[in-house]
VEXVEX-309982 format. One record per residue (C-alpha): x, y, z; residue number from 1. Coordinates in pm, 1 decimal. Layout:
<dovos>
{dovo {X, Y, Z}, NUM}
...
</dovos>
This chain:
<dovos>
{dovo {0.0, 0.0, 0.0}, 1}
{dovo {121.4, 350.2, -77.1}, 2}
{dovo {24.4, 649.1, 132.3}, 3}
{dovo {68.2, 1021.6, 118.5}, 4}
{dovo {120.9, 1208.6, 426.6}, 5}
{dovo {23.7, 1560.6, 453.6}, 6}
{dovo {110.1, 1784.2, 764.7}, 7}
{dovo {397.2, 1494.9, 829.2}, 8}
{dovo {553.5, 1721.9, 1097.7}, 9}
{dovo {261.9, 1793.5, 1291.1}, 10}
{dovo {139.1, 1607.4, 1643.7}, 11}
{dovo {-96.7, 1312.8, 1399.4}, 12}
{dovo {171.8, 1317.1, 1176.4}, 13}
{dovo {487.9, 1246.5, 1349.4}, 14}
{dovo {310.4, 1007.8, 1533.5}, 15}
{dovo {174.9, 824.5, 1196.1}, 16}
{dovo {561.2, 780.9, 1097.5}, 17}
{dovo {625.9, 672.2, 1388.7}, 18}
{dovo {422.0, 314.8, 1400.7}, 19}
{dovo {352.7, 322.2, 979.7}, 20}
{dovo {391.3, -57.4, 891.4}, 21}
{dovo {706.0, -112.9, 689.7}, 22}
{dovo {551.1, -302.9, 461.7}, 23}
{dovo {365.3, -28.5, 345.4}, 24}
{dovo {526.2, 293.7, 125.4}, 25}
{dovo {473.5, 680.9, 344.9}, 26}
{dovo {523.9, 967.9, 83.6}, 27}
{dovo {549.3, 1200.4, 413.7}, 28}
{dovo {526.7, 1568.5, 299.3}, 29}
{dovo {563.7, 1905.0, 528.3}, 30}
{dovo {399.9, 2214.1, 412.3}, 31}
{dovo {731.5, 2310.1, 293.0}, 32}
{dovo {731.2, 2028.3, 44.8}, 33}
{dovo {341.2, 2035.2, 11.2}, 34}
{dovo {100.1, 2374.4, 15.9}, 35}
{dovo {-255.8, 2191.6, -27.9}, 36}
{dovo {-388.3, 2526.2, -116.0}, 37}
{dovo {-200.5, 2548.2, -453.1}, 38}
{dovo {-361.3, 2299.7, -668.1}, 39}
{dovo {-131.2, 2234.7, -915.8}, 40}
{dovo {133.9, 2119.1, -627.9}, 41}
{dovo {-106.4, 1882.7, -497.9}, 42}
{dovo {-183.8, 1726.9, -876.1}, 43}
{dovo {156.6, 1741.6, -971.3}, 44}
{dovo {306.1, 1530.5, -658.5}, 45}
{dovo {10.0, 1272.5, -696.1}, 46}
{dovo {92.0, 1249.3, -1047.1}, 47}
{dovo {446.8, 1155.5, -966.9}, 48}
{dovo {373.1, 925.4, -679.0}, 49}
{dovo {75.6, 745.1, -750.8}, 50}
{dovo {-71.5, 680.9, -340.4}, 51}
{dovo {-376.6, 511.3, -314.0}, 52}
{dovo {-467.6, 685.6, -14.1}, 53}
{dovo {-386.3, 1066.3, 100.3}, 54}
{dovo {-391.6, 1110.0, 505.7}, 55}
{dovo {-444.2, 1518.9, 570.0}, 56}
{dovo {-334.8, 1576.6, 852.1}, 57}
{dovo {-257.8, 1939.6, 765.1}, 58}
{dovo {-412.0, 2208.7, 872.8}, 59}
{dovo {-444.1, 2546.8, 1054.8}, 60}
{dovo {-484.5, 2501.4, 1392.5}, 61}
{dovo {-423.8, 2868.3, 1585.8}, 62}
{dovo {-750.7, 2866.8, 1678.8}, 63}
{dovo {-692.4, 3248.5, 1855.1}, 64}
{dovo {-446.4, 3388.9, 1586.9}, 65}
{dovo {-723.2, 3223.3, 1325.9}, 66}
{dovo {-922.8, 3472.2, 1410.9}, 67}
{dovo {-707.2, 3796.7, 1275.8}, 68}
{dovo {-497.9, 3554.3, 1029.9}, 69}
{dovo {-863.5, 3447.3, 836.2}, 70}
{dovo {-724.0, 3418.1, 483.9}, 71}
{dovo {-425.8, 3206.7, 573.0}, 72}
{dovo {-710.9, 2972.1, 791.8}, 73}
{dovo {-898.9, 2991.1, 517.7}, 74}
{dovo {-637.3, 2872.5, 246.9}, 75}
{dovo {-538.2, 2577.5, 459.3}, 76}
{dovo {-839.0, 2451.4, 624.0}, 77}
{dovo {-1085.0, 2467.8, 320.0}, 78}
{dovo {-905.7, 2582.0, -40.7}, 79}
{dovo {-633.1, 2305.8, 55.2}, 80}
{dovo {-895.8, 2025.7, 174.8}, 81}
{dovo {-1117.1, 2086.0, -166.9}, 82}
{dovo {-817.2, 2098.5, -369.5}, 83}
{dovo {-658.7, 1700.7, -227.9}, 84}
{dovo {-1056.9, 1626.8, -249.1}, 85}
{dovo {-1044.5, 1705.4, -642.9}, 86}
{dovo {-764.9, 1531.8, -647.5}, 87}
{dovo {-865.4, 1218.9, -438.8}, 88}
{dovo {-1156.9, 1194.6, -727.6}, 89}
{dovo {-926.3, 1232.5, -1055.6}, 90}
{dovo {-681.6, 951.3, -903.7}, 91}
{dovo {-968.5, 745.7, -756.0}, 92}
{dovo {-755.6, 784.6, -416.9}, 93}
{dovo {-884.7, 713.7, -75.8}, 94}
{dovo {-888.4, 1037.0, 60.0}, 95}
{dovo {-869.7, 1027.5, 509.2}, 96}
{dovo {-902.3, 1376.9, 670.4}, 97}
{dovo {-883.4, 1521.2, 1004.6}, 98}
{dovo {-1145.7, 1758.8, 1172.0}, 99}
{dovo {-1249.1, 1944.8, 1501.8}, 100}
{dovo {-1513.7, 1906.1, 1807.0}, 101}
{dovo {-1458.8, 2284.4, 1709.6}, 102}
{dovo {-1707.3, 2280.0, 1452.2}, 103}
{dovo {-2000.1, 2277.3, 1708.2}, 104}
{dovo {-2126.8, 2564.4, 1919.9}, 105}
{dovo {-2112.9, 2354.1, 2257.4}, 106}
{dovo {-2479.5, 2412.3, 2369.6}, 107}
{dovo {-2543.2, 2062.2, 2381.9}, 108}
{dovo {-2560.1, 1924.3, 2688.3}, 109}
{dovo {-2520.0, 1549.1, 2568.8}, 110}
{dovo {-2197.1, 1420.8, 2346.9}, 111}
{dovo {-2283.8, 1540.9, 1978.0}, 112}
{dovo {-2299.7, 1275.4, 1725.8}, 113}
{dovo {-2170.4, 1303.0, 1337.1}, 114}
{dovo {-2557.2, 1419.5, 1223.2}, 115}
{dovo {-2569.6, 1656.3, 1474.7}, 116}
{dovo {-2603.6, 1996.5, 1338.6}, 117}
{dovo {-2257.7, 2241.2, 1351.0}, 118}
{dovo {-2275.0, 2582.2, 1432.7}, 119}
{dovo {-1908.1, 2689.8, 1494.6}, 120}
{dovo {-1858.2, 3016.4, 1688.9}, 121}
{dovo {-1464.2, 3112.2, 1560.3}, 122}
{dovo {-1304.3, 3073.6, 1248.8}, 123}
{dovo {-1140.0, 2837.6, 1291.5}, 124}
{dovo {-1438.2, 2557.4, 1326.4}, 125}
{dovo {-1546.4, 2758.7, 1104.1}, 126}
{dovo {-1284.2, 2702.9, 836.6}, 127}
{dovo {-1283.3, 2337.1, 946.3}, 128}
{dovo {-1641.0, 2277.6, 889.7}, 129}
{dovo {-1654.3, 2455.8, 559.2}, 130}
{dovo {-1370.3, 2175.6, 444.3}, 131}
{dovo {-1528.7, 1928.8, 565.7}, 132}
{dovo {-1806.9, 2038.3, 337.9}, 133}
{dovo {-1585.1, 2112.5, 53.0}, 134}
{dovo {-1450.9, 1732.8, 96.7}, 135}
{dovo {-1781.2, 1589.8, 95.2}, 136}
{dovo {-1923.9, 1787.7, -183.6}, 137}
{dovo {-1663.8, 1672.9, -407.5}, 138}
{dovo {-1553.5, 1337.1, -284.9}, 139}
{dovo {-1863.0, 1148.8, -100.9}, 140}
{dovo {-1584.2, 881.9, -24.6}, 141}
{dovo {-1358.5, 1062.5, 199.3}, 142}
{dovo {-1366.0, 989.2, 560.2}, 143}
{dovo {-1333.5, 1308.2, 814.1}, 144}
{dovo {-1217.6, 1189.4, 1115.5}, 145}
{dovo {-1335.0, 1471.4, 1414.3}, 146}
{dovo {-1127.5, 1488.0, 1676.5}, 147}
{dovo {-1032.3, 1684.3, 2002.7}, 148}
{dovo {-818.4, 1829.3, 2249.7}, 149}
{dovo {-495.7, 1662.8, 2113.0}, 150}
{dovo {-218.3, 1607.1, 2301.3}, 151}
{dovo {156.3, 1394.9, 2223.7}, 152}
{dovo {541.6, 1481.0, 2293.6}, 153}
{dovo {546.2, 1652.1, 2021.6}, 154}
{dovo {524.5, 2019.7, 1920.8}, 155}
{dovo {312.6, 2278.5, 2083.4}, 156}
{dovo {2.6, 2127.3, 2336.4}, 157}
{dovo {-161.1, 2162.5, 2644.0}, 158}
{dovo {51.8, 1913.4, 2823.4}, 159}
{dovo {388.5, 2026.3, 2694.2}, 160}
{dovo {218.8, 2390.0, 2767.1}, 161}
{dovo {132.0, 2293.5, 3130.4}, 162}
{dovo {455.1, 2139.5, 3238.1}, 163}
{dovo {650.1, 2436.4, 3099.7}, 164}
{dovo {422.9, 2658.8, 3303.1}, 165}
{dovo {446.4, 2444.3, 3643.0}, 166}
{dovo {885.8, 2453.2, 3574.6}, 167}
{dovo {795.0, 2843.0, 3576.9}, 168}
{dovo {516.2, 2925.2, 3760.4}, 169}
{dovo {381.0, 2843.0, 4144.0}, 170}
{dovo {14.8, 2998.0, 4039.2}, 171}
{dovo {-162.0, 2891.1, 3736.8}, 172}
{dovo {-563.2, 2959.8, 3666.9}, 173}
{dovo {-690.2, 2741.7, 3459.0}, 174}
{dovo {-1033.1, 2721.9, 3270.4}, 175}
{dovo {-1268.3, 2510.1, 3435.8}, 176}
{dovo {-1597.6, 2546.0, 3206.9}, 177}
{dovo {-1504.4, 2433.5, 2935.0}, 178}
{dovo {-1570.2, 2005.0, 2852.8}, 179}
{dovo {-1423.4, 1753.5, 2625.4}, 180}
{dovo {-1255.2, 1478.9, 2564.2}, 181}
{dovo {-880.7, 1433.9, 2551.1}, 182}
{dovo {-700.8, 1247.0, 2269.7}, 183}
{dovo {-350.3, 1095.7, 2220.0}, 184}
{dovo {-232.2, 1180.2, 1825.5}, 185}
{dovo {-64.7, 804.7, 1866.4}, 186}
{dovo {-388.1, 708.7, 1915.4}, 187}
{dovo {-517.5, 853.5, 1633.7}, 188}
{dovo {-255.2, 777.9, 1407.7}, 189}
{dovo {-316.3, 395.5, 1520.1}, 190}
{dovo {-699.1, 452.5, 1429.8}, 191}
{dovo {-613.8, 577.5, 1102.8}, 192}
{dovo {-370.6, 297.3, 1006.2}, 193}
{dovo {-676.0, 97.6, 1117.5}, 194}
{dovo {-910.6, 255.8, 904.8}, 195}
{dovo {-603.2, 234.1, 599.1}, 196}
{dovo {-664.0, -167.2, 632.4}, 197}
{dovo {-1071.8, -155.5, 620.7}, 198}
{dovo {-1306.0, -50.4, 335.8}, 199}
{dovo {-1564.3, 162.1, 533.0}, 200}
{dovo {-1794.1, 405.5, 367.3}, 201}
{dovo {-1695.9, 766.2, 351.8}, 202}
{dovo {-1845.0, 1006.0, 556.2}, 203}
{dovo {-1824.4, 1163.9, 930.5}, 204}
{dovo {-1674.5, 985.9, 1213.1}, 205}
{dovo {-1565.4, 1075.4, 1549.8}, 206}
{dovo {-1290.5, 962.6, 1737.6}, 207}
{dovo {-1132.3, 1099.5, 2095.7}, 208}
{dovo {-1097.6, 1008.7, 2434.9}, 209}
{dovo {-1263.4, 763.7, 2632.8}, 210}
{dovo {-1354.8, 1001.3, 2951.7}, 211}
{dovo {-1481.8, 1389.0, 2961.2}, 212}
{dovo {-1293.5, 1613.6, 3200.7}, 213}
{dovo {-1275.7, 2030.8, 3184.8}, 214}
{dovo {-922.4, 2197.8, 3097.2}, 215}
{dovo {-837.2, 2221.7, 3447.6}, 216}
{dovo {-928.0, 1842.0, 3585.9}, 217}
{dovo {-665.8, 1772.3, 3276.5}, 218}
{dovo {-403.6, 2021.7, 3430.6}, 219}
{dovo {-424.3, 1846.4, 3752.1}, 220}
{dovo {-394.9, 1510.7, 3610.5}, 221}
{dovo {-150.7, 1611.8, 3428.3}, 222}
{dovo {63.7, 1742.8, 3737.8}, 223}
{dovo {-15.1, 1450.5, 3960.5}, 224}
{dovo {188.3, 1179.3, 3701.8}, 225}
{dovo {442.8, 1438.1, 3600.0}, 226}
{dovo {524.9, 1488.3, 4019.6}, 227}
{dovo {523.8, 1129.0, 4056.0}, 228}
{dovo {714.1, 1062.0, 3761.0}, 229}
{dovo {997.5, 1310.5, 3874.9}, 230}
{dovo {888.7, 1593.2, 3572.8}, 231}
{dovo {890.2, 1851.6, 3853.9}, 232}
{dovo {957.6, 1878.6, 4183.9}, 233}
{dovo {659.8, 2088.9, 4289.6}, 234}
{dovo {277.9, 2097.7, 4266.9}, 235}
{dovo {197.1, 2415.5, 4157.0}, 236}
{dovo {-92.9, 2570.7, 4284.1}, 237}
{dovo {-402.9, 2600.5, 4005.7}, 238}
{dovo {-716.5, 2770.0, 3997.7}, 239}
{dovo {-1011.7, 2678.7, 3851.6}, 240}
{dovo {-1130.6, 2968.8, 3651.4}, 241}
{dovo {-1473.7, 3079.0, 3428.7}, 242}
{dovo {-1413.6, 3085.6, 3033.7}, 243}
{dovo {-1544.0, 3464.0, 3051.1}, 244}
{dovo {-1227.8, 3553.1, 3297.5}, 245}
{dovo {-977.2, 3398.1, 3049.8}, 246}
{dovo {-1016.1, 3611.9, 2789.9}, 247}
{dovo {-921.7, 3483.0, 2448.0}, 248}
{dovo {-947.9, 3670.5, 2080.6}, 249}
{dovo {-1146.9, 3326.6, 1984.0}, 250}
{dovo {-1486.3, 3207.8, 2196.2}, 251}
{dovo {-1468.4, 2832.4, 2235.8}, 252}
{dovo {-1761.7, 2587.2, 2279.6}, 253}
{dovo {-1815.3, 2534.8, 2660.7}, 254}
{dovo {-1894.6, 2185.6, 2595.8}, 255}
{dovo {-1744.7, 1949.6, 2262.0}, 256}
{dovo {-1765.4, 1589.6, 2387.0}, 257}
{dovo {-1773.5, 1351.9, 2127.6}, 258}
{dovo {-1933.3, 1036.8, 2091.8}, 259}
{dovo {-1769.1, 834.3, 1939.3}, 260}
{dovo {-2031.8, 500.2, 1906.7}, 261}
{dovo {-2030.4, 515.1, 1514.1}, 262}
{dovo {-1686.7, 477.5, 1491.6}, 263}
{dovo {-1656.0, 175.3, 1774.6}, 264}
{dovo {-1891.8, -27.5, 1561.6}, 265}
{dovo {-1572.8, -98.6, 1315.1}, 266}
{dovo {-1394.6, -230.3, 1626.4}, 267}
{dovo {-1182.3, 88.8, 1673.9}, 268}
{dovo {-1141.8, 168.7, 2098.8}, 269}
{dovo {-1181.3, 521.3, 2250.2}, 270}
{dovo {-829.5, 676.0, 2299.1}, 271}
{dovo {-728.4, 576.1, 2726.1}, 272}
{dovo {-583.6, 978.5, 2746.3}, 273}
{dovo {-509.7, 862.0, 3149.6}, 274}
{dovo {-314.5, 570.3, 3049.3}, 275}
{dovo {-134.9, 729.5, 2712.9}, 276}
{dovo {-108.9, 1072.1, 2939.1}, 277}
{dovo {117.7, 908.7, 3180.3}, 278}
{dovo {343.8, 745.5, 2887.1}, 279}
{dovo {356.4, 1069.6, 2694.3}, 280}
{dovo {493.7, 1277.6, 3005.4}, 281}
{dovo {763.7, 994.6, 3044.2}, 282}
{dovo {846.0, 1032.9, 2712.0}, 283}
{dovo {837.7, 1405.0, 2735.3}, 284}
{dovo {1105.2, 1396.3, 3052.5}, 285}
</dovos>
């Protein structure tokens, strides 16, 4: 099987080279290599390579700076998702792409399933949902994985955030208001080799954590395994603040839990955040 790999340096990404079978071909591609919002790039690397399926895991994820940087959102998130879904169709590619619990409005007071209508409140579940709808408009095959509140060792996240802060910080408030589910990007990346192997129809799915918490039940978690592990030497204090008293450029959606019982039919598991949480800071130290 050969697979192209877009966003390859990103949290999904690195992870998705990291446990790739070796029997199978990775075209990996950085947005350096790859800018999915120029067309003719995208056509001119999948006529070169032939994949048979394209794994997006690019995208614009600033979710505050989204909000003053709207054309560069807007170029990644939905001109660069239609243009691999127009090219998905002209190679008769499997096209697998990754979305947001962003793209709802978090009034819900029950985990939101794929039919469930979207209503994003920044732009950037905005720009997410408008490529998802790009993707399916042109390529009914696709799968769009949603997913949420992903963490890893790798680049920029709350947990790498969180630990930085506690190495720096003896006071940190922390939003408390806010619900959803954690997700390991190895987890992920282990779902979508998953889904690489079966021959499900295209559409929505969700995919996330097994357990809810709020922003700052994860920070606490988070500094209970890193102090027992030896990441830092002191709990720091934290303080469970409202979203209104943060004050961000982007509203968020107080609650974005996923459900993820469409997806579990295809014998796929809910991501254990606890359990991957504790191996991640390890790795992280």
């Amino acid at each position: 099987m050969k697979v192209l790999l877009t966003g390859s340096e990103g949290q999904v990404g690195q992870c998705l080279r990291n446990i790739f079978p070796s029997s199978w071909r990775l075209i990996a591609v950085n947005h350096q290599q790859l800018d999915i919002s120029n067309y003719s790039a995208v056509d001119d690397l999948l006529s070169l390579y032939q994949p048979e399926f394209i794994v997006n895991t690019a995208a614009y994820t600033a979710v505050d700076n989204a909000e003053v940087e709207q054309e560069l959102a807007y170029n990644v998130n939905v001109l660069g998702s239609k243009n691999l879904a127009i090219a998905s169709n002209k190679y008769h590619l499997r096209l697998i792409h990754l979305s947001t619990d962003y793209v709802f409005d978090g009034t819900k007071n029950s985990p939101y399933l794929e039919t469930d209508l979207t209503n994003p409140i920044n732009v950037y579940g905005q720009t997410k949902r408008n490529g998802e709808l790009a993707i399916l408009e042109t390529d009914p095959s696709a799968i769009i994985i949603r997913t949420s509140w992903l963490f890893s060792e790798y680049n920029n996240n709350f947990v790498k955030t969180m630990l930085k802060s506690a190495s720096s910080k003896k006071k940190l408030s922390i939003v408390d208001d806010q619900f959803g589910k954690p997700t390991y990007a190895g987890d992920l990346a282990k779902t979508i080799v998953k889904l690489l192997r079966k021959n499900i129809d295209g559409g929505i799915y969700h995919y996330c954590g097994n357990e809810p918490t709020t922003w700052y039940l994860f920070a606490k978690q988070i500094f209970d395994i890193a102090l027992k592990q030896g990441t830092i030497t002191e709990m720091p204090k934290i303080l469970p603040i409202h979203t209104k008293d943060f004050g961000t450029k982007a509203l968020r959606p107080l609650y974005s839990v996923l459900s993820t019982k469409k997806i579990i039919q295809y014998g796929i598991k809910d991501s254990d955040w606890k359990k991957e949480l504790a191996i991640c800071i390890s790795k992280i130290k």
